[in-house]
KOLTI-641799 format. One record per residue (C-alpha): residue number from 1; x, y, z. Coordinates in pm, 1 decimal. Example, Ala and Ser with C-alpha at 12.3 -4.5 7.8 and 13.67 -1.06 7.14 Angstrom:
 seq     east    north       up
   1   1230.0   -450.0    780.0
   2   1367.0   -106.0    714.0
***
This chain:
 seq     east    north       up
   1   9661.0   2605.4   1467.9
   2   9811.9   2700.0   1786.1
   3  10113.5   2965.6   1781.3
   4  10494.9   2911.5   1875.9
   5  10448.3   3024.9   2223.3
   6  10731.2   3274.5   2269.0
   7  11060.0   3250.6   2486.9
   8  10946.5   3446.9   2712.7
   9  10628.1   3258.2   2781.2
  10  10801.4   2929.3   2766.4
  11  10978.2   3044.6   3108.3
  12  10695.1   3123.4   3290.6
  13  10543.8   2781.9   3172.1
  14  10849.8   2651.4   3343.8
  15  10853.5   2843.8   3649.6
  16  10475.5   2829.8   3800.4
  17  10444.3   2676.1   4122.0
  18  10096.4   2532.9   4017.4
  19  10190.9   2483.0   3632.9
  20   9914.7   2357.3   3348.8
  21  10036.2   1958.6   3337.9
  22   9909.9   1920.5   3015.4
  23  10056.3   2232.5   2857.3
  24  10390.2   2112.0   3105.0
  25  10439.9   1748.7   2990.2
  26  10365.5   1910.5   2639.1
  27  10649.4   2201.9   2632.3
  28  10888.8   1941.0   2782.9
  29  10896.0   1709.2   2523.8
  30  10952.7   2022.1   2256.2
  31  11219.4   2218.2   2442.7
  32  11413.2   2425.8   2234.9
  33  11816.9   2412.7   2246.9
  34  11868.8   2765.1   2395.8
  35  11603.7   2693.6   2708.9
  36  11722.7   2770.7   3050.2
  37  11861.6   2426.5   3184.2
  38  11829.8   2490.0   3577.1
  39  11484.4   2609.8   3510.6
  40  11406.4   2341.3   3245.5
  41  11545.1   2089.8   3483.7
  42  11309.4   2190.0   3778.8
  43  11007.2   2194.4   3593.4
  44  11100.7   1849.1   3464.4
  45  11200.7   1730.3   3791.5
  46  10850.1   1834.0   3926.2
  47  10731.8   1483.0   3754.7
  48  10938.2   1287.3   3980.6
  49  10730.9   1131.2   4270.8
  50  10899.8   1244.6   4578.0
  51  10855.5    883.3   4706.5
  52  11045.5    725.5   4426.9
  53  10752.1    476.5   4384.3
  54  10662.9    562.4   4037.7
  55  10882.4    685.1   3744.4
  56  10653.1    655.9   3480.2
  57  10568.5   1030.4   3429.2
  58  10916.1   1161.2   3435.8
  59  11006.5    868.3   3221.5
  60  10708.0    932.6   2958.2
  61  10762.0   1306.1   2904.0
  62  11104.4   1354.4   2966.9
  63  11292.8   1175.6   2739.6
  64  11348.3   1446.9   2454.5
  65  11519.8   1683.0   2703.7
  66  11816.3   1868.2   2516.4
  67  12169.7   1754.0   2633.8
  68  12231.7   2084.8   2883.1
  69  11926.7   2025.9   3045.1
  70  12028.4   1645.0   3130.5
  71  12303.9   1728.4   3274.5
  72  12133.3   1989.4   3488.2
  73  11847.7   1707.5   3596.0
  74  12134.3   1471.4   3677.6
  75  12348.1   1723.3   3877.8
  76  12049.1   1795.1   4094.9
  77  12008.1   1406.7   4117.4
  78  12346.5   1365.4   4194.3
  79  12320.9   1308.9   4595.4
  80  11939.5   1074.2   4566.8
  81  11993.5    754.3   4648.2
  82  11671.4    611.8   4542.0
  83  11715.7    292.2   4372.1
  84  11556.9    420.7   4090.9
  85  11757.6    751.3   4034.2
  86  12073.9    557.0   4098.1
  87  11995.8    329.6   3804.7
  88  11919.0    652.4   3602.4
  89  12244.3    785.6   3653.6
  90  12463.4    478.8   3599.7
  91  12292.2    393.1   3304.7
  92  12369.8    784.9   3150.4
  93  12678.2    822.3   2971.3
  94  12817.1   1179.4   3077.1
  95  13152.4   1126.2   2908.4
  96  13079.2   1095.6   2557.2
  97  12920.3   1351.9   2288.1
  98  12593.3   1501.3   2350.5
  99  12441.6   1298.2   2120.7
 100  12551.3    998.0   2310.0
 101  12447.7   1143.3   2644.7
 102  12106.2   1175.5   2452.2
 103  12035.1    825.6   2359.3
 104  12169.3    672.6   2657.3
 105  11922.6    920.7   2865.7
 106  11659.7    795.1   2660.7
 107  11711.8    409.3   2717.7
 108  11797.9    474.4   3074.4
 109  11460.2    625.5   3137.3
 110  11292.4    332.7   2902.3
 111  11476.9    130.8   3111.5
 112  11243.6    304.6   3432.9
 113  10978.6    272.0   3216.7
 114  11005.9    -98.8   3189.5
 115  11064.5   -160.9   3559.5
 116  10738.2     32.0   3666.7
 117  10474.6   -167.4   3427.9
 118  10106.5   -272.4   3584.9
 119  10161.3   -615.1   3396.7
 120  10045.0   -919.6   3606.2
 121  10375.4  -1078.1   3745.6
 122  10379.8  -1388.4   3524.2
 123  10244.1  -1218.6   3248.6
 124  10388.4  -1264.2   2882.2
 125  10424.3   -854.6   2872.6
 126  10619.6   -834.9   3181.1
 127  10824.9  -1123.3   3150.5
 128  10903.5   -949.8   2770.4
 129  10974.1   -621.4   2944.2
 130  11250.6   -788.8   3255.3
 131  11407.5  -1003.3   2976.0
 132  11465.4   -690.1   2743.6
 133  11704.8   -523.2   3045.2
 134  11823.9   -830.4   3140.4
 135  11977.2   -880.7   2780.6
 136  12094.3   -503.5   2778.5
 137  12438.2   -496.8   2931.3
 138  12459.4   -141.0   3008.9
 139  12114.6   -154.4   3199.7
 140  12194.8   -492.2   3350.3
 141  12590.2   -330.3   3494.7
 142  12395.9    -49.9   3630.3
 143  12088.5   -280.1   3796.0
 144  12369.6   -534.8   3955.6
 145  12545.7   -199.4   4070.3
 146  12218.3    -75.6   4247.6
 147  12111.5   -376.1   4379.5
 148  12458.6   -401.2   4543.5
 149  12459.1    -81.6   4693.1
 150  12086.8    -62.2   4771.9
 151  11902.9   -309.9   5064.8
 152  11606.7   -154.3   4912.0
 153  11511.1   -260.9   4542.6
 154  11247.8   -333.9   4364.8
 155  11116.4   -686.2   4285.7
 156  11119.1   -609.3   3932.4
 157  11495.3   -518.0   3970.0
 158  11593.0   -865.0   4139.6
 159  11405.2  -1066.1   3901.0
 160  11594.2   -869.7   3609.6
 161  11934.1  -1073.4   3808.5
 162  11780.7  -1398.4   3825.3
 163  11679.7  -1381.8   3443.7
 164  12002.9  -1321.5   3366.4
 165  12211.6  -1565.9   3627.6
 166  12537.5  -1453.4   3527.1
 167  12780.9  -1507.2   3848.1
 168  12771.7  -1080.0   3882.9
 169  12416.5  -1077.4   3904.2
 170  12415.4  -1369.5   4158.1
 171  12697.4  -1161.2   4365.8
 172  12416.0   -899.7   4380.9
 173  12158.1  -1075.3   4486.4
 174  12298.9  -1345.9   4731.4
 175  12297.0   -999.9   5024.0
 176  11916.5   -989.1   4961.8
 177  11869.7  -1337.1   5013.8
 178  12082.1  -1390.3   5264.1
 179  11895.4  -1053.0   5487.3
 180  11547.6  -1262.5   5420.6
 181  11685.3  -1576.6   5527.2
 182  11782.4  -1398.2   5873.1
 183  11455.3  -1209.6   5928.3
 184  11214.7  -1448.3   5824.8
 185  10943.0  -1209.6   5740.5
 186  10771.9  -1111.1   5397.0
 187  11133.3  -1007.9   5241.4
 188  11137.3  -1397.7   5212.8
 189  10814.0  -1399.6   5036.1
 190  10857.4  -1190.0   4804.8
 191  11215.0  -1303.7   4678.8
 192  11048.5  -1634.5   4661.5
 193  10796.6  -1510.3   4387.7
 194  11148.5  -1438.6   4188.1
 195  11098.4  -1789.5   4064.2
 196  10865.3  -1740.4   3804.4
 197  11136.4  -1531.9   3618.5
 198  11431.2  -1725.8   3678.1
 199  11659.6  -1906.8   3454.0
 200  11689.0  -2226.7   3623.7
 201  12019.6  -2310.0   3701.6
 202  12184.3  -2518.1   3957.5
 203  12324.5  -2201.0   4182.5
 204  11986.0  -2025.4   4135.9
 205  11741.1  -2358.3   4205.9
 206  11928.0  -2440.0   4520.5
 207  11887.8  -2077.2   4609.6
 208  11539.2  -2131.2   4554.2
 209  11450.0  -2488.9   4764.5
 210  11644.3  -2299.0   5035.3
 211  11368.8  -2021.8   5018.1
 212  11088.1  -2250.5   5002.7
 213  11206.8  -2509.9   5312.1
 214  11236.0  -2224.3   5539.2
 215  10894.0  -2108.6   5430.7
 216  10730.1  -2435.3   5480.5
 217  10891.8  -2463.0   5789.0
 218  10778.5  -2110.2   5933.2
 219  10427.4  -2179.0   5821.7
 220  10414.2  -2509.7   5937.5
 221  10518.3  -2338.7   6318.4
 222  10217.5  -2044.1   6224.8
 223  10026.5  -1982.6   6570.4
 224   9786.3  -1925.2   6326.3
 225   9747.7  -2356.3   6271.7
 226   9699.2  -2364.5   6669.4
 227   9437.4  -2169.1   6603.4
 228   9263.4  -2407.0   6332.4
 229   9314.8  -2702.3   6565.2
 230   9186.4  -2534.0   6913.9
 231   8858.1  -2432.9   6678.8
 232   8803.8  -2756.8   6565.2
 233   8899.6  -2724.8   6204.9
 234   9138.4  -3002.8   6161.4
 235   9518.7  -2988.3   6057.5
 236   9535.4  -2748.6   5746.4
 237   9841.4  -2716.5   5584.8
 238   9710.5  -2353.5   5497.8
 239   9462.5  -2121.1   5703.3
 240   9374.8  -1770.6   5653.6
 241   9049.4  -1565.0   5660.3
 242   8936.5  -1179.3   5684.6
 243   8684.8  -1070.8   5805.3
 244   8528.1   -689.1   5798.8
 245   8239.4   -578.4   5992.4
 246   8105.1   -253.0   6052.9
 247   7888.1    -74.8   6338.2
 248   7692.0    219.3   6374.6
 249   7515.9    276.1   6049.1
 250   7363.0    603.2   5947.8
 251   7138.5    737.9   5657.6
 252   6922.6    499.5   5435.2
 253   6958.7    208.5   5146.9
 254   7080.9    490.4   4929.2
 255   7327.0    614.2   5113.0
 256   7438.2    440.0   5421.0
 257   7747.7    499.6   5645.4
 258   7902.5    331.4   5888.7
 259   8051.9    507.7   6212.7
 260   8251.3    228.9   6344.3
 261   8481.2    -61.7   6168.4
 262   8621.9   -401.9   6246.3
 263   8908.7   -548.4   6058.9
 264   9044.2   -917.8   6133.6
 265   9323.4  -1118.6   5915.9
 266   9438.9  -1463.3   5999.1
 267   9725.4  -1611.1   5793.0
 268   9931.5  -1909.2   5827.7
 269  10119.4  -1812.4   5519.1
 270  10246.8  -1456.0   5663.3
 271  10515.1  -1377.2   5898.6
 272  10282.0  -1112.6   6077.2
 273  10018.1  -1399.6   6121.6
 274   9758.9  -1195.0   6298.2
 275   9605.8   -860.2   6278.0
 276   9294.6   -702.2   6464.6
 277   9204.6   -363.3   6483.3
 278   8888.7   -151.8   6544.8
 279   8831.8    189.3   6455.9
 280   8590.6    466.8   6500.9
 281   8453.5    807.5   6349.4
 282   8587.4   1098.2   6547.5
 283   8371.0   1375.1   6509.7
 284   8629.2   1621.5   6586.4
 285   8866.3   1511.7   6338.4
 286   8826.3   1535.3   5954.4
 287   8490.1   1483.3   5779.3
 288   8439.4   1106.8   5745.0
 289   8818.7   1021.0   5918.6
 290   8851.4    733.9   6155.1
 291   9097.4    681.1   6454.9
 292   9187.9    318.2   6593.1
 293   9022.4    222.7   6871.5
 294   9200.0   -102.2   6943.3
 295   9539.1   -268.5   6756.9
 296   9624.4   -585.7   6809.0
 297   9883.1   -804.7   6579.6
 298  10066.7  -1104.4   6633.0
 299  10317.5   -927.5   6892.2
 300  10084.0   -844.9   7109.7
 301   9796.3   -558.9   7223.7
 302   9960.5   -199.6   7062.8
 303   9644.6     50.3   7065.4
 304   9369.4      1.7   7358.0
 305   9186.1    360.5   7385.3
 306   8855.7    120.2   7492.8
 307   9012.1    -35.2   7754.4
 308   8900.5   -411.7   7627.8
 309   9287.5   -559.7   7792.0
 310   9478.6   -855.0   7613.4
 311   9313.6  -1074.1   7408.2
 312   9385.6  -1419.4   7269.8
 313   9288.7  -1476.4   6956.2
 314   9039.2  -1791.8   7066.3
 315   8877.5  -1521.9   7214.5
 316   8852.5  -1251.5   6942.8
 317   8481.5  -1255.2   6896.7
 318   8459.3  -1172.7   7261.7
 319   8641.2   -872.6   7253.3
 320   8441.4   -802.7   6938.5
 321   8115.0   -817.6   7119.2
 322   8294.8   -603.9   7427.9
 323   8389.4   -330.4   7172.2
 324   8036.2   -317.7   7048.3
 325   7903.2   -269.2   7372.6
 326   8128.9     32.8   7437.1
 327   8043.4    186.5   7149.6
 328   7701.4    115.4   7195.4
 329   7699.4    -65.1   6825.3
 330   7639.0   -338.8   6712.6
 331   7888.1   -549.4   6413.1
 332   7707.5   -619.7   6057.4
 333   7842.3   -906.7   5858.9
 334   7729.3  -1203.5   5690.8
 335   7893.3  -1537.3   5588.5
 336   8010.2  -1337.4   5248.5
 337   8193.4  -1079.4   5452.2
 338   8442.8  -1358.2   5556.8
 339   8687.0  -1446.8   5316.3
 340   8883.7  -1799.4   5359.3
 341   9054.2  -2055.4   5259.0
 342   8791.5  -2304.3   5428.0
 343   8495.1  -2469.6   5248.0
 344   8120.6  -2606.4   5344.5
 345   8088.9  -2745.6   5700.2
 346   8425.7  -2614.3   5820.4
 347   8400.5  -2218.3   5642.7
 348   8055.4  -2241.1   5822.0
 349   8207.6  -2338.3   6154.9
 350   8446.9  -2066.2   6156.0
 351   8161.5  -1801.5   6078.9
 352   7966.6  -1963.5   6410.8
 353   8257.1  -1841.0   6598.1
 354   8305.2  -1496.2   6468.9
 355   7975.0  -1454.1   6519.0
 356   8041.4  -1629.6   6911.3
 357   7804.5  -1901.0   6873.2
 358   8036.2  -2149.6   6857.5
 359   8293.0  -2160.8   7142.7
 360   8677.6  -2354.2   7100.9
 361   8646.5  -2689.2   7248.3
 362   8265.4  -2712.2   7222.5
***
């Protein structure tokens, strides 16, 4: 049995720059009532990813904080305006007992909890987990209040609104929309994925065949279609492939590694439609780090360090074999390093022209 570590030890617990986790995560759910709050509060804010993109460790071990030590976490929260926070501290009740500032500190952080899940989207779990908030109305006030004052949000968090479809909740979300609607780009996408949550009602399904006419019609206009028709492929109402090669291999079977790389993404479903880039090892930089070597995307040539000039993306495969040349290399790939939405005779066309045996128009 291990002993009660002593007050004294408990501090320096809290205060190492390079603490034990394990021993950390452990004394923070156990804090005693007389702990030092501003020190408590640091070590527990120490579990907050400074990026805001996960919440799941500071939501796991920090939910048996005493109530001075809460307060203490939220004061130094109080000027973070990550979406996430900001739902932490609207959902806290600071006015009432500290028994009440307790349990709401604890639902507010299972509330975190059940916004950062690795769930499939459509899944029963996570559709259980949005539907929970959704039908909690201090956690759904505080979500409509971030989503209102945040352009930022996570999907998660809009989907929580369109479960719920109350007009405040629609209020929140119509800015959103109305931002993708203007730009166009993936923001449009990804609200558009918001319909396998929704309640279907008439406000929210006309929101919704709004979304999905001005997708069809901006991947109907995709350059990347021109593309499929000046290669011979028809009129697809969807094209896409990748491709990744590599160049320069070193070692053996066992252990092989590859000096230069070749990326290549084609998708008439995306707003950035294109993307081509080459990169190669620098042997002056870190051990195994690559720099690019050529950029190109569907606005145009942004990285050129090979001097290869524009390039239109009929003629991709001859910058590829240009690039090669200069780096005195030569790209590896096979029909199953080219993933597509294309089948038989036509997925086998497309692979003739990466590989430049089979020129457009020919």
């Amino acid at each position: 049995m291990s002993r009660r570590r002593a007050p004294e030890d408990l501090s320096v617990l809290l205060g190492e720059t390079e603490p034990d986790w394990e021993r950390l995560t452990q004394a923070l759910k156990k804090l005693p009532e007389g702990v030092d709050p501003v020190l408590a509060a640091g070590a527990a804010l120490r579990l907050l990813s400074e990026d805001g993109s996960s919440f799941w460790s500071f939501g796991r071990h920090c939910q048996q904080l005493p109530a001075p030590v809460i307060r203490a976490v939220l004061e130094r929260l109080a000027g973070d305006v990550r979406p996430g926070v900001f739902f932490l501290r609207e959902s806290v009740d600071l006015e009432g007992s500290d028994e009440s500032l307790c349990a709401s500190w604890r639902m507010a952080l299972q509330g975190l909890l059940d916004l950062d899940v690795t769930y499939g989207w459509g899944s029963k779990q996570r559709k259980a987990k949005l539907r929970g908030l959704a039908e909690n109305p201090v956690l759904l006030q505080s979500l409509q209040t971030v989503v209102v004052a945040s352009e930022e949000v996570s999907r998660d968090m809009l989907a929580v609104l369109t479960i719920d479809a109350s007009e405040a909740s629609l209020d929140a979300l119509i800015p959103h929309v109305e931002r993708a609607v203007r730009s166009q780009g993936w923001e449009l996408d990804r609200l558009e994925d918001l319909r396998t949550h929704a309640r279907s009602t008439p406000a929210l399904d006309a929101l919704f065949e709004r979304m999905e006419a001005l997708l069809q019609a901006r991947r109907a206009r995709s350059p990347a279609l021109e593309l499929a028709r000046a290669l011979g492929l028809g009129e697809p109402a969807v094209f896409w492939f990748k491709l990744y090669a590599t160049g320069g291999e070193e070692g053996d079977a066992r252990s092989m590694t590859y000096r230069h790389h070749c990326h290549l993404s084609v998708d008439s479903r995306a707003p950035d439609w294109l993307s081509f880039s080459m990169s190669s090892w620098d042997p002056e930089g870190e051990p195994g780090g690559s720099v690019p070597v050529f950029d190109l995307d569907g606005t145009g040539l942004q990285n050129d360090t090979l001097g290869l000039g524009g390039c239109e993306a009929t003629r991709i495969p001859e910058w590829m074999a240009r690039a090669a040349e200069r780096l005195r290399t030569e790209w590896r790939f096979e029909q199953s390093s080219v993933m597509t939405s294309l089948r038989g005779r036509q997925r086998t066309r497309l692979y003739e022209w990466l590989r430049g045996r089979n020129p457009p128009g020919k």
